[in-house]
C-alpha positions as a printed Julia matrix, in Angstrom:
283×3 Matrix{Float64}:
   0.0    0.0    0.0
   3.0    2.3    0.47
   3.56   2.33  -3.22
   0.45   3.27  -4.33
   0.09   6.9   -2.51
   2.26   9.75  -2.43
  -0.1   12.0    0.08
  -2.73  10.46   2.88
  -4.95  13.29   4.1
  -6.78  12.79   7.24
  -9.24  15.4    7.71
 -10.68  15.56  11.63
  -7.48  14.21  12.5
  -8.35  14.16  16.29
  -9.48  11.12  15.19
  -6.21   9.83  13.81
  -5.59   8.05  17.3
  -8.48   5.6   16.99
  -7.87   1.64  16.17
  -9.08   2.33  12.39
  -6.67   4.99  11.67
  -3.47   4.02  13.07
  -4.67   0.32  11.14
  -4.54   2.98   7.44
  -1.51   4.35   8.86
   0.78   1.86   9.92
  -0.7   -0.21   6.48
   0.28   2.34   4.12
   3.16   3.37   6.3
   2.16   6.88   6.11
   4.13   9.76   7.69
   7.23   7.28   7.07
  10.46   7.79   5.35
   9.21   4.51   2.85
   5.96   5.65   2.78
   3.11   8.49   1.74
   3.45  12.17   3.36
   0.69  12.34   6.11
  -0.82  15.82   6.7
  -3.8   15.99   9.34
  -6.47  18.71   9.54
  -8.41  19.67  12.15
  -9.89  22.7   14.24
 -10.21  20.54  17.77
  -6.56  18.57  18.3
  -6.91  17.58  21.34
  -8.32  13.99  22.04
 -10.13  12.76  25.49
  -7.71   9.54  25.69
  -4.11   9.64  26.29
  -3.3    9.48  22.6
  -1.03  12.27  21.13
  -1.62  13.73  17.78
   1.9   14.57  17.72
   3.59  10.95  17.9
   1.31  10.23  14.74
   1.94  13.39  12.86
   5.39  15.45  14.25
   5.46  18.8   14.9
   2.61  21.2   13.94
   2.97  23.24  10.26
   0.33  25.26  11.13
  -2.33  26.67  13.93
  -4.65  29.32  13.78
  -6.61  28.77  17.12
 -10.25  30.55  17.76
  -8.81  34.21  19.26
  -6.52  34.34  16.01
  -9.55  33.54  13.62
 -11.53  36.12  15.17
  -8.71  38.53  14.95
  -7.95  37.91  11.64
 -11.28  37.84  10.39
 -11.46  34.07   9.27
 -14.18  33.39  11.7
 -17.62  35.15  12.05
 -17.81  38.01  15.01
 -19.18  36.63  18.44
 -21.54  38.08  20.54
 -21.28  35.51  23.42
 -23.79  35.75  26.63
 -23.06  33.66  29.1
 -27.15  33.14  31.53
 -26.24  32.38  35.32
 -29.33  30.99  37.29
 -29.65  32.19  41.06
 -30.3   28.59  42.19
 -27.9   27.49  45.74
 -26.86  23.91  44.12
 -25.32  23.36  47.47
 -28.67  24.03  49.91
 -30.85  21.59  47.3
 -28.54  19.17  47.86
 -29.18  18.6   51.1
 -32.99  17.88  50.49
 -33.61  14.02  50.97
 -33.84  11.79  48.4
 -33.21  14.57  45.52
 -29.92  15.49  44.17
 -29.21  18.48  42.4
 -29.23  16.83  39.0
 -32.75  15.21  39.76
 -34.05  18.52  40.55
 -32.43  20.43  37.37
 -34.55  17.74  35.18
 -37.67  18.37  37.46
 -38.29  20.9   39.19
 -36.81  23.93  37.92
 -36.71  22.62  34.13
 -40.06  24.29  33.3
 -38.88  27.7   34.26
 -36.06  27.57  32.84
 -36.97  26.53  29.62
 -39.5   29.12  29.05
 -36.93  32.3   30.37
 -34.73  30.18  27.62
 -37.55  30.2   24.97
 -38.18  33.55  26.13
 -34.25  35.31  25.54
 -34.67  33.27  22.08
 -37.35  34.53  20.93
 -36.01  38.2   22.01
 -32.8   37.9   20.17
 -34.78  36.43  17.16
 -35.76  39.74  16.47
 -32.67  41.42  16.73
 -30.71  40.07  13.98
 -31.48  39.76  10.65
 -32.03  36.77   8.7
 -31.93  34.31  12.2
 -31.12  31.01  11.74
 -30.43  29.04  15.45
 -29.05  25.41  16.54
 -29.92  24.45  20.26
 -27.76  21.96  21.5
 -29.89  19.95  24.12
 -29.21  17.31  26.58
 -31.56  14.4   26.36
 -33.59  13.65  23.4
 -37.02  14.15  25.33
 -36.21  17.89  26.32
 -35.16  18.95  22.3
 -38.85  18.18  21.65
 -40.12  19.99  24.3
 -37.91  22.89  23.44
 -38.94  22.61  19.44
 -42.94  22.21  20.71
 -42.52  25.31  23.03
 -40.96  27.3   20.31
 -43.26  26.14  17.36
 -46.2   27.15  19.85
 -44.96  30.45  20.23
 -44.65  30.74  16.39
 -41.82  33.31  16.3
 -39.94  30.17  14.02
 -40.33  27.15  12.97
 -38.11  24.38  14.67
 -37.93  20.42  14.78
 -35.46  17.61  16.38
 -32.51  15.62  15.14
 -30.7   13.32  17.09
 -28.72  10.29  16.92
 -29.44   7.04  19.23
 -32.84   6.2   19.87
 -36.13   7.83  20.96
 -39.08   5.74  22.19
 -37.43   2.71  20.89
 -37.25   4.31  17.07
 -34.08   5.81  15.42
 -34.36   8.89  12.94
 -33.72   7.21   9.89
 -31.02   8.93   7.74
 -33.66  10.1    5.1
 -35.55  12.01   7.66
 -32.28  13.68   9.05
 -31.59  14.87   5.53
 -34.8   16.31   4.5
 -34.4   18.36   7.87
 -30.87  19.44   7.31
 -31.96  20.37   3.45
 -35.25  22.45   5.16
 -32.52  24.13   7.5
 -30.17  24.95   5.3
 -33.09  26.78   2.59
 -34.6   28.63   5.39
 -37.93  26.78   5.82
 -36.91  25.56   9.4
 -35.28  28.34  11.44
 -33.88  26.2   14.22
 -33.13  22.87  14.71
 -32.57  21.37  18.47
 -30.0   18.94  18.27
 -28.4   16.12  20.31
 -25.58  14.64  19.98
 -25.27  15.33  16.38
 -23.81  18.5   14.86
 -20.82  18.57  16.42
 -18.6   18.17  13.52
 -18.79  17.92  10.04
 -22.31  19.98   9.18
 -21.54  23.36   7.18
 -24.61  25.29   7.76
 -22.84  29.0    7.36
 -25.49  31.43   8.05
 -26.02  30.11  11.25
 -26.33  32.75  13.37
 -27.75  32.21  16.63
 -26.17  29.19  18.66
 -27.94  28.33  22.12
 -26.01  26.15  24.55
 -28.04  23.84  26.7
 -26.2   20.59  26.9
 -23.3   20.15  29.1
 -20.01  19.32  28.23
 -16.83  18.78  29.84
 -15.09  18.44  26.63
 -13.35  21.12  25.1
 -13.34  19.54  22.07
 -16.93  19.41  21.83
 -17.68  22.53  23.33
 -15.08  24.26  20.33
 -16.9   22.05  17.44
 -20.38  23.13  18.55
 -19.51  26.77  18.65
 -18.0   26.39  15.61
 -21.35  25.37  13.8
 -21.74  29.46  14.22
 -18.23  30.58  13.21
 -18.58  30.21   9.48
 -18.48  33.67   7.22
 -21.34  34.27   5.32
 -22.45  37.32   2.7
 -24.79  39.19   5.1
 -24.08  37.82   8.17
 -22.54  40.08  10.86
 -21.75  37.91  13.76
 -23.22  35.04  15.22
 -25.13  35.03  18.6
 -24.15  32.33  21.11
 -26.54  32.01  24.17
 -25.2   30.12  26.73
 -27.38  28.8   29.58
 -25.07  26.18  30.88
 -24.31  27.45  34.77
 -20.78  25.83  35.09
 -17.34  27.19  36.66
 -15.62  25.26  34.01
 -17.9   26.96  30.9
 -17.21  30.8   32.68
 -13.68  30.06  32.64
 -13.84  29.56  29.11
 -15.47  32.29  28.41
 -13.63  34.4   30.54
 -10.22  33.23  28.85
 -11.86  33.61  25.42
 -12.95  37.49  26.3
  -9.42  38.36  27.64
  -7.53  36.77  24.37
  -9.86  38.98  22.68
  -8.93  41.94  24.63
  -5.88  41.92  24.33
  -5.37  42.12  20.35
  -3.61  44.53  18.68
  -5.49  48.11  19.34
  -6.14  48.54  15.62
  -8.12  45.39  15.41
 -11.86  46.18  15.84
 -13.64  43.23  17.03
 -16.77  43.88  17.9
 -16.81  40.58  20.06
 -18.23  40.8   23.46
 -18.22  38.2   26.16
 -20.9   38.92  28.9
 -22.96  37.29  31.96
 -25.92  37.65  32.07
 -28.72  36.87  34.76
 -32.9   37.38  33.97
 -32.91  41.31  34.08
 -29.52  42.78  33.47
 -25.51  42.0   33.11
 -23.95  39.58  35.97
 -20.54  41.63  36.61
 -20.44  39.85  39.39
């Protein structure tokens, strides 16, 4: 197999450390002195296993990370706003019988979800041509969320997920007629889960709601990236983040203060706030 190529591309190449890869890899000999030149792409290298992207392809050529693709105008302008909830975590769970994370899916979700639906709908109107992707949790809230907005009818919106629902899959034929209704404007947002992450190029997406934790900063980078593309028309893309976690704010925080501190001549035009129900959370 050596013979036969003279360049092996692997695009997502965070995934370059899995058992299928390194099986191309080490077959072809790629990235060899005998074999093909290996070059990797990808936006996200960082993997959640112990496996380093450098031991399969050397040194880094090249990296342009978020702050320098705002900078340098490769990436869409970012108006990020960052909801904090006034809820004591640490009082609830002392209540018998109900942790903190039984309560978030009971209790409190109803409120929430309708001051969420609520700061949606609001921004809907301040940006032209809105197009939104919600990235949800569990399969069974992304309906709720697409049946609360489609009752308000500010939008259209409808579900795609991966895994199973009710014991029935969304069949890929369904998942493209969506995508295709998406991307030509006759659905305005779609709630996804665990889907999206990577490899959908919907550009003018311009409104991206957070909902769905993640301690990955992989993910977390790929699904704000589904609202980084350039687009004719589109002036920045509005990310809405309602996930109340020290890990997330530090994020954010880092991402505002790269930001900051560009060159003075750079207009960016990219703020980072927090943001409770009725004003701006300095706090």
């Amino acid at each position: 197999l050596a013979e036969i190529y003279d360049l092996i591309i692997i695009d997502e190449a965070h995934h370059a450390g899995s058992s299928s890869y390194l099986k191309l890899i080490n077959e072809t000999l790629a990235g060899t002195n005998n074999g093909p030149y290996l070059l990797g792409l990808t936006a996200t290298p960082w993997r959640s296993d112990e496996s380093k992207l450098d031991e399969i392809f050397c040194e880094r050529l090249c990296c342009v990370d978020i702050a320098q693709g705002l900078t340098s105008g490769y990436l869409s302008n970012v108006d990020y706003r960052m909801h904090v909830d006034n809820i004591n975590w640490e009082n609830l769970s002392n209540i018998k019988g109900a942790s903190p994370k039984e309560l978030n899916k009971t209790l409190f979700i109803q409120e929430w979800d309708d001051a969420v639906i609520d700061t949606i709908r609001d921004t809907w109107s301040e940006i032209n041509n809105p197009k939104g992707i919600i990235f949800c949790s569990r399969i069974e809230h992304a309906f709720r969320m697409a049946d609360k907005i489609n009752a308000m009818g500010f939008t259209r919106a409808e579900v795609i997920f991966s895994g199973s629902f009710n014991g029935r899959k969304m069949n890929p034929i369904d998942r493209s007629t969506t995508l295709c209704d998406f991307t030509d404007g006759i659905i305005g947002i779609i709630c996804a889960v665990d889907i999206f992450n990577e490899g959908i190029d919907v550009p003018d997406v311009n409104i991206v709601v957070f909902q769905r934790v993640t301690h990955s900063r992989r993910i977390f980078i790929q699904q704000l990236g589904r609202g980084l593309r350039i687009s004719p028309g589109k002036e920045k893309v509005i990310v809405l983040d309602f996930v109340s976690d020290v890990r997330r704010f530090a994020a954010g925080l880092d991402l505002k203060g790269r930001i900051s501190s560009a060159p003075r001549w750079v207009q960016l035009n990219n703020p980072v706030k927090f943001i409770n129900k009725t004003k701006e959370d300095l706090k």
